[in-house]
C-alpha positions in Angstrom: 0.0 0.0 0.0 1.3 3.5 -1.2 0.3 7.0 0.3 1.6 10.0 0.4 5.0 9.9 2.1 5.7 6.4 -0.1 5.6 2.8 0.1 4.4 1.3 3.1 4.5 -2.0 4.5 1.7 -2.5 6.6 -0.6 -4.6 5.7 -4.3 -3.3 5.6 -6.5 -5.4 7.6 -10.2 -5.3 7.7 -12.0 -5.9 10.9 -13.8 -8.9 11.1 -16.5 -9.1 14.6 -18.8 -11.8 15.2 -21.4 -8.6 16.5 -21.3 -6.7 13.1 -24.5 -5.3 12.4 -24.5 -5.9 8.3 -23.5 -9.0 7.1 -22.4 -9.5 3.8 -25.6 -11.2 1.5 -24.8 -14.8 1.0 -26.9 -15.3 -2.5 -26.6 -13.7 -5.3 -30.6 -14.7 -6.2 -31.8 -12.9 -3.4 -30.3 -9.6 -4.2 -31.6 -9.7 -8.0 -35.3 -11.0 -6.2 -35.2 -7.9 -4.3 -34.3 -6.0 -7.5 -36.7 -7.0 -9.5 -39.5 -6.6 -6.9 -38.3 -3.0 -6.4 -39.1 -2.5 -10.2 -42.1 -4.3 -9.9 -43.1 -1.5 -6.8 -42.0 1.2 -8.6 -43.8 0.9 -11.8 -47.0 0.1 -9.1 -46.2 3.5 -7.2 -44.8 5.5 -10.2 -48.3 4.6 -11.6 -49.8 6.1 -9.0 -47.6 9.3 -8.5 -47.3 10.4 -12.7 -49.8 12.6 -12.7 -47.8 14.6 -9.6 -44.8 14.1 -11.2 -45.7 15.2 -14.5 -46.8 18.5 -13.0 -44.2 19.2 -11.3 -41.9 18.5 -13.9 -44.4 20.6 -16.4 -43.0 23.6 -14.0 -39.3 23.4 -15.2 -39.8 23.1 -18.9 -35.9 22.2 -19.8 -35.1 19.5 -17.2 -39.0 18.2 -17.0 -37.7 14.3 -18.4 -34.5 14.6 -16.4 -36.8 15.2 -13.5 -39.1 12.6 -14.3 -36.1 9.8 -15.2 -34.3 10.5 -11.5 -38.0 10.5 -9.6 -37.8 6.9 -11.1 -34.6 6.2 -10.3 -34.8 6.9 -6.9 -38.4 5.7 -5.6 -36.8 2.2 -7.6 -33.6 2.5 -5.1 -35.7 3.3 -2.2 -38.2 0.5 -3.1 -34.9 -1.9 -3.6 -33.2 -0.9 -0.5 -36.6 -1.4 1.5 -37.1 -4.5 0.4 -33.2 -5.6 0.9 -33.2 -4.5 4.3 -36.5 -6.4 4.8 -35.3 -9.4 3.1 -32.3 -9.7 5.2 -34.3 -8.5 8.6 -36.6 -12.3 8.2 -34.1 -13.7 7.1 -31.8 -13.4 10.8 -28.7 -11.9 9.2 -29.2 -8.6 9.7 -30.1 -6.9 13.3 -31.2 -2.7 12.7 -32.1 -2.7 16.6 
C-alpha cells in the first residue's frame, strides 16, 4: 500500500466481529429478487404518482424528463433498499435494533 509519504509495508486489515450489524448477502438470487420486486413496486407506485410528477416536472420546462427519469430512479432504489433491508431482517442476518 502506497500513500503520500511512499511505500508502506503495513498490511491493511479489515476488521472482522462476530457482532457486526450488516452481514455480507450470501446469494446472489436474493439480491436480484429484491431487485426486480423493487421494479415491480415502482412501476406500481410510479403509476400512481405520474400525474404529480408530471406536473411538477411541467414547472421546469428544460429539465422536466430529467426530473421525471431521476424521480424513477430513486423511488426504484428506495423501493430496492426497502425491500433488501426487509429481506435480510426475516431472514436473521441482519439486526437494525
Amino acid at each position: 500500500m502506497t500513500n503520500a509519504r511512499g511505500p508502506s509495508n503495513e498490511a491493511f486489515e479489515e476488521p472482522t466481529g462476530g457482532d457486526a450489524c450488516v452481514c455480507p448477502i450470501r446469494n446472489a438470487i436474493e439480491h436480484y429478487v429484491t431487485g426486480i420486486l423493487g421494479l415491480a413496486a415502482t412501476l406500481i407506485v410510479g403509476v400512481q404518482a405520474y400525474p404529480w410528477l408530471q406536473s411538477t416536472a411541467g414547472t421546469t420546462s428544460y429539465l422536466g424528463s430529467t426530473w421525471l427519469v431521476f424521480s424513477f430512479a430513486a423511488i426504484w432504489l428506495v423501493c430496492w433498499i426497502a425491500l433488501e433491508l426487509a429481506w435480510e431482517w426475516r431472514a436473521g442476518r441482519i439486526h437494525l435494533l
